[in-house]
C-alpha positions in Angstrom: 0.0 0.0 0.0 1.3 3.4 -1.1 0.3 7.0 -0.6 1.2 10.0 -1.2 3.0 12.5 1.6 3.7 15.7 0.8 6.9 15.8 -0.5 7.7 11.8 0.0 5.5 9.2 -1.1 4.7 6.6 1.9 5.1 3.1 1.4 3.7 0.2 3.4 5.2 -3.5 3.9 3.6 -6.1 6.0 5.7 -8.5 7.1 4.6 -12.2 8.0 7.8 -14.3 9.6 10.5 -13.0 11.1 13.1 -14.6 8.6 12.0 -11.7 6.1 12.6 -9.3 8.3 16.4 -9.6 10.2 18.3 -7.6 7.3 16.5 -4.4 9.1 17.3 -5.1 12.5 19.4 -2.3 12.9 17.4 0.1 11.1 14.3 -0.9 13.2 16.5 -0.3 16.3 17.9 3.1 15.3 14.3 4.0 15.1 12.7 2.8 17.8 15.2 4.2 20.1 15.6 7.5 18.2 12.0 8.1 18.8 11.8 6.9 22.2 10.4 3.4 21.7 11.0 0.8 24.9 13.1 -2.1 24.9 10.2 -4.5 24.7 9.7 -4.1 21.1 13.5 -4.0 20.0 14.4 -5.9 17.3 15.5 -9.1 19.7 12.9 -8.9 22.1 10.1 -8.9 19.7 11.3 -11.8 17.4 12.2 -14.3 20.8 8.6 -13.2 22.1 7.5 -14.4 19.2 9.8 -17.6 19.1 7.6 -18.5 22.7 4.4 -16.9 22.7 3.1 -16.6 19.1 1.8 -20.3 18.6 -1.5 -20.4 16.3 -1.3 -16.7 15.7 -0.5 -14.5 12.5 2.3 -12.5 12.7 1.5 -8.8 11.4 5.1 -6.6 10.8 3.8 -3.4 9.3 6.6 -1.4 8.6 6.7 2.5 6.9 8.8 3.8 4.2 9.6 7.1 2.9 11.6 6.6 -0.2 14.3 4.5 1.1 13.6 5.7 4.9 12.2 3.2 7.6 9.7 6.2 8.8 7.7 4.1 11.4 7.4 0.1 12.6 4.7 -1.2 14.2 5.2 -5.0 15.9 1.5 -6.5 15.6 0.1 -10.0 15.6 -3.4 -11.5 15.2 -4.8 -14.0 17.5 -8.2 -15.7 17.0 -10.1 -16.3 20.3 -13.2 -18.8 20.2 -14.9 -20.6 17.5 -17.1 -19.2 14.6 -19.7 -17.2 14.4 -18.6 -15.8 18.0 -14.8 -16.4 17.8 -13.4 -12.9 18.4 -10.2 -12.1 15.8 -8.5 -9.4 17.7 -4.9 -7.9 16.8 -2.7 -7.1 19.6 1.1 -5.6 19.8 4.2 -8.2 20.2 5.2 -8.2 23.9 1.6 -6.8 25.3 1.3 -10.3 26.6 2.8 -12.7 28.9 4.6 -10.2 30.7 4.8 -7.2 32.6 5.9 -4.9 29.9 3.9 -1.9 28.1 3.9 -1.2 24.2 5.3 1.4 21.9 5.1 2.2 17.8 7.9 3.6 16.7 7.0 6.8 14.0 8.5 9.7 13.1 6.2 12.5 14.0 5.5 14.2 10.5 4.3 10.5 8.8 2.4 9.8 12.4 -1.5 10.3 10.8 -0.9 8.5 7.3 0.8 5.7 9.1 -2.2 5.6 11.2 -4.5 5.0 8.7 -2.5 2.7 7.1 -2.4 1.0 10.1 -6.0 0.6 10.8 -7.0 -0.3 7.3 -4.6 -3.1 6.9 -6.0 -4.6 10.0 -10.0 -3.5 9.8 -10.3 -3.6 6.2 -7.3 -6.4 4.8 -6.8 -8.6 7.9 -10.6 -8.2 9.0 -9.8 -7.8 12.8 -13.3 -7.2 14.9 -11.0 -5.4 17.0 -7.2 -3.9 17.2 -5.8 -3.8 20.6 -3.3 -1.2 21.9 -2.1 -1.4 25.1 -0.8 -0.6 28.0 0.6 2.3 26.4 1.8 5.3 27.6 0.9 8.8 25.6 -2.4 8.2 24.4 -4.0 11.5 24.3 -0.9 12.1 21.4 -2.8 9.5 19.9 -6.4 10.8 20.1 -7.0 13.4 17.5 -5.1 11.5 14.6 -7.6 8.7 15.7 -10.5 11.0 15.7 -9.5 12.7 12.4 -9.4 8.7 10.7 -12.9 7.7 12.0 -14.2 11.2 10.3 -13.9 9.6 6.7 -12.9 5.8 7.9 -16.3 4.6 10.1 -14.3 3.2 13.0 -15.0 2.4 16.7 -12.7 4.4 19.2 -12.6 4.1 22.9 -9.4 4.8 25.3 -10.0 3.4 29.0 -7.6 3.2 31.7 -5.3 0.1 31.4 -5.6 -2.5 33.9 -2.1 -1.8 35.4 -3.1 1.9 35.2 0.4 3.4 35.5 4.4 3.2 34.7 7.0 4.5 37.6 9.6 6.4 36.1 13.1 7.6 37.8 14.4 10.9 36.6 17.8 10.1 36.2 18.8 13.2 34.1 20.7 14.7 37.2 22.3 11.5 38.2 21.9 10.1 41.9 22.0 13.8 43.3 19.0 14.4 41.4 17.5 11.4 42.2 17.7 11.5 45.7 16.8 15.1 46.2 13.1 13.4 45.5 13.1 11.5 48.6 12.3 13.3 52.3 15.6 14.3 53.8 15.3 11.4 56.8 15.0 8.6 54.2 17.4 10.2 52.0 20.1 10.4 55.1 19.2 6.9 56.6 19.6 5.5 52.9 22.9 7.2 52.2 24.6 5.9 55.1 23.0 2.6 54.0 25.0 2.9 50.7 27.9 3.1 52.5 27.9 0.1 55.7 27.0 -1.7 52.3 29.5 -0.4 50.2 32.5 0.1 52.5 32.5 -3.4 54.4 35.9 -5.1 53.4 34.3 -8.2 52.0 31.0 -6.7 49.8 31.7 -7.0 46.0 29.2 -4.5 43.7 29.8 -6.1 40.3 28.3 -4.7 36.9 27.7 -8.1 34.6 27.1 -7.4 30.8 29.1 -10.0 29.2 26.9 -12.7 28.0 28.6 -15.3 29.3 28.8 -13.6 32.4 25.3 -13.0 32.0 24.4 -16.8 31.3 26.8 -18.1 34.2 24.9 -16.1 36.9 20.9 -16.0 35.7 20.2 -19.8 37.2 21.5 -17.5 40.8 19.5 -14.7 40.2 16.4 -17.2 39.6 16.4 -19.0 42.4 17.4 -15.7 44.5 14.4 -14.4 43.3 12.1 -17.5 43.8 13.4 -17.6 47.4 12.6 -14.1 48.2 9.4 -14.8 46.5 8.4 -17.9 48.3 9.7 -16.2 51.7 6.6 -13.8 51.1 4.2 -16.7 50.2 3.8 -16.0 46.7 5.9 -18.0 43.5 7.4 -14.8 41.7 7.9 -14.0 38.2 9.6 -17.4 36.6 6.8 -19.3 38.1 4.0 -17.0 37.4 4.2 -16.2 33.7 4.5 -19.2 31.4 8.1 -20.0 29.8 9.1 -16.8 31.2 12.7 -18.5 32.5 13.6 -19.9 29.0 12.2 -16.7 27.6 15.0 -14.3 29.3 17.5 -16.7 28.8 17.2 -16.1 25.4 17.2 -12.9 25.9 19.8 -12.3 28.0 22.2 -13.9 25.5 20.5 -12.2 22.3 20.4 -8.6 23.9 24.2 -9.2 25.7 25.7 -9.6 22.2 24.5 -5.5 21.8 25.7 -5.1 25.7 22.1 -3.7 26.7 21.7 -6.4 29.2 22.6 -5.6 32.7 22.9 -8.0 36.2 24.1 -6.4 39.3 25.6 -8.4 41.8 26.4 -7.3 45.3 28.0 -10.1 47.4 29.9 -10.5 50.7 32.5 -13.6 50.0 30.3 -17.0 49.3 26.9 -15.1 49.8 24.9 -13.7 47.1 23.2 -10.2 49.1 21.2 -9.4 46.0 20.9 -9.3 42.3 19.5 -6.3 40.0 18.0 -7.4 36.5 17.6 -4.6 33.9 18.5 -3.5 30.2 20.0 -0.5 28.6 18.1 0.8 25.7 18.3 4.4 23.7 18.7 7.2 26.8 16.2 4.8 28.6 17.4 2.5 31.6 14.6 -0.4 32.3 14.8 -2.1 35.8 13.1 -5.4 34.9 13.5 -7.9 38.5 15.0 -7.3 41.9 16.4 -11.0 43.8 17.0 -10.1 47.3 18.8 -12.1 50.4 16.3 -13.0 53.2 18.7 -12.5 55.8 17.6 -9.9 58.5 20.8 -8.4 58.5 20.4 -6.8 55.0 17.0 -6.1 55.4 18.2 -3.8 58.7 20.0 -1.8 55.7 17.6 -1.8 53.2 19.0 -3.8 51.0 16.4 -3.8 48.6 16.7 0.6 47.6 20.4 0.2 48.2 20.5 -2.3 45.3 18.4 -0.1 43.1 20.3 2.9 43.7 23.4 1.2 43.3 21.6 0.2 39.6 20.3 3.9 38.9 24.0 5.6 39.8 25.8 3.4 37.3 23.2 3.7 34.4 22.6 7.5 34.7 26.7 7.4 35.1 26.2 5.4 31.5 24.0 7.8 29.9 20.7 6.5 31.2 18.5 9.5 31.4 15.1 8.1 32.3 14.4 4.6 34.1 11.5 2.6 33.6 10.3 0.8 37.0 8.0 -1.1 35.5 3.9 -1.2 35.0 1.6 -0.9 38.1 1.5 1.6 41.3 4.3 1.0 44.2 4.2 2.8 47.2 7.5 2.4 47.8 8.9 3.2 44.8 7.0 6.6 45.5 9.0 7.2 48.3 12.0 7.0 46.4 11.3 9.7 44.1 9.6 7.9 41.1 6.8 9.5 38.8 4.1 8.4 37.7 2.7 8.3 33.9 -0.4 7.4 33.0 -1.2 3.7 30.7 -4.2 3.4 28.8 -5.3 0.7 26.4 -7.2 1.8 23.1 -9.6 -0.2 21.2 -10.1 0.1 17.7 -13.5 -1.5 16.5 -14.8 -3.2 13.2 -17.7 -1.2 12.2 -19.8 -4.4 11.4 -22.8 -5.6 13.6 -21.0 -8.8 14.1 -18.0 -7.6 14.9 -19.5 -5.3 17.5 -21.6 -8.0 19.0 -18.2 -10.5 19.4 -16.3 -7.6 21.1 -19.1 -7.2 23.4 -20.1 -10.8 24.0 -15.7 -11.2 24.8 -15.6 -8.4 26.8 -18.0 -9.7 29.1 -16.1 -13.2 29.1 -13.1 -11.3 29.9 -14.4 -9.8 32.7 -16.2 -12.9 34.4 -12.7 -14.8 33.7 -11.0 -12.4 35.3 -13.2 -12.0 38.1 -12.9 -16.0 38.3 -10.0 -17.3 37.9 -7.5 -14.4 38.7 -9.4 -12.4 41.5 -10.5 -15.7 43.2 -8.5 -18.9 42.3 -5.2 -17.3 41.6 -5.3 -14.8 43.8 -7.3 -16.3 46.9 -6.9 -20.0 46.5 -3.4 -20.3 44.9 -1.2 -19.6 47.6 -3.0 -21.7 50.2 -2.4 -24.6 47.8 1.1 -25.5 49.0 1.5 -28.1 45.8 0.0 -26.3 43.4 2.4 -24.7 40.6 1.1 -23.8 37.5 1.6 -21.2 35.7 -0.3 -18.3 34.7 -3.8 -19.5 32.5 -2.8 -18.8 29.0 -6.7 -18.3 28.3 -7.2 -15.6 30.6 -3.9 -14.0 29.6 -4.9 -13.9 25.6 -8.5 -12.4 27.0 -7.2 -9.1 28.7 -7.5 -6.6 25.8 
């Protein structure tokens, strides 16, 4: 599909395997972190998510050319939920899922309304979605009017709600730990200082930075069961156990992102012991903190451990260039109290004008809800942990519901 752009005429290729597509890995990372796209759908990340998660789906790569200029990428898939005439055919964006990571499209900002509509008719009109799903993403309302301006001449249903994790914490990290810690109340801010430096200054403690990948590979089967440890201390199963193949998952890649140094592992130990682990990767100016493992000793929990860690993190990435850190989806209180923002996530739903289409979303919605209400509010939430033997993961069914 081609169109016409002021000077430039736009150009637009849909991609359907991965193995068409690795010749523009590094244009498709130049862009996405030029205009501020997360790590979750870099090159890597998207085509291993794929490699795990995108069984019985149809991958949808829509990418944007200006003449010979990648101009915007857009990482979508299409996954059919139920049987005809109710089965719901909903597109979604690579990564959305199975996680705890947000979205991003990555487009330059003059080509941001054609690509748009380009966007939405190769799903509504070619691929013959009921619905396309966008979400969590942050920066909606940027969003909005090109939306609104498409429905004027394209009949389209548009709604924007409030995402189920409802917000992203975000260090400034532009003035370095200084600047950081200026955010936090001057009592927390001493007591964590001299924290830093008990932890720091004891004759034994090693802070070590790991981004060689077969550093990286060596220590993640510690950091696991650090984490699982913490996890089960607290009564709950953590991340590897919750999300399904999650452990292979970041195994893979940790040793595909390593090869471009963007994966990070801190490692604080005192001789033999392992005091805690930071997991994170380095992407554009962005820093994101992905999974904390912590000891369960009381004596590191006397010195906070846990901030010490992630300051320790913060001060070598914003010393690196980081300028921003992403925390992560969902509303900490304690993260608060170290000085992190808050940014609003939203999830926007682009509807099939189509009777049929409109009844499925509906008639799905409501299944969404009761499954949720069910299975995660109840069972996995209630039930689960007083289960001791119980240890499955996280229903693949009701994740594949929550658009």
């Amino acid at each position: 599909m081609t169109v016409s752009h002021e000077q430039s005429v736009l150009a637009m290729r849909v991609y359907l395997s991965f193995g068409e597509l690795d010749d523009l890995q590094a244009a498709w990372d130049d862009l996405f972190q030029s205009e501020g796209g997360l790590v979750y759908q870099s090159y890597d990340w998207c085509k291993l998510w794929w490699h795990y998660y995108g069984r019985g789906r149809e991958l949808r790569i829509l990418t944007f050319w200006a003449d010979s200029e990648l101009v915007g990428a857009i990482p979508f898939f299409v996954d059919k939920i139920g049987v005809w005439p109710t089965g719901l055919r909903v597109a979604k964006g690579i990564a959305s899922e199975y996680s705890t990571s947000r979205f991003s499209m990555a487009i330059r900002p003059a080509f941001q309304r054609a690509i748009l509509k380009m966007f939405v008719t190769q799903l509504i009109e070619v691929d013959r979605c009921d619905l396309i799903s966008i979400g969590p993403i942050a920066g909606a309302e940027s969003l909005r009017a090109d939306l609104n301006e498409i429905a004027t001449y394209q009949p389209i249903d548009i709604s924007i709600r409030t995402s189920d994790a409802v917000v992203v914490m975000i260090y400034d990290l532009s003035g370095g730990l200084d600047g950081l810690m200026s955010n936090i109340s001057s009592g927390r801010r001493a007591n964590l200082r001299r924290s830093m430096r008990q932890i720091e200054n004891q004759q034994d403690v090693v802070v070590r930075h790991i981004i060689d990948p077969e550093e990286l590979k060596a220590e993640f089967d510690g950091f696991c069961e650090l984490h699982r440890l913490r996890w089960h201390e607290d009564g709950k199963r953590g991340h590897f156990e919750d999300w399904p193949d999650s452990k292979a998952f970041h195994s893979a890649l940790l040793a595909a992102q390593g090869r471009h140094q963007r994966c990070r592992l801190y490692k604080i130990s005192r001789k033999e012991e392992v005091v805690a682990y930071e997991y994170g990767y380095f992407y554009g100016d962005w820093y994101f903190w992905l999974l904390p493992a912590r000891s369960i000793s009381q004596e590191w929990e006397r010195l906070s451990i846990g901030q010490v860690s992630s300051l320790i993190q913060m001060r070598t990435e914003s010393e690196n260039g980081a300028t921003r850190a992403d925390l992560g989806v969902g509303f900490y209180e304690y993260k608060k109290s170290m000085g992190a923002i808050t940014e609003d996530l939203h999830q926007i739903s682009i509807g099939r004008p189509h009777w049929l289409s409109r009844l499925r979303v509906r008639l799905w919605s409501q299944i969404s809800k009761l499954v949720h209400l069910c299975y995660y509010k109840i069972w996995f939430l209630r039930i689960v942990p007083r289960l001791k033997y119980f240890s499955s993961p996280l229903w693949s069914f009701w994740i594949r519901t929550r658009f």
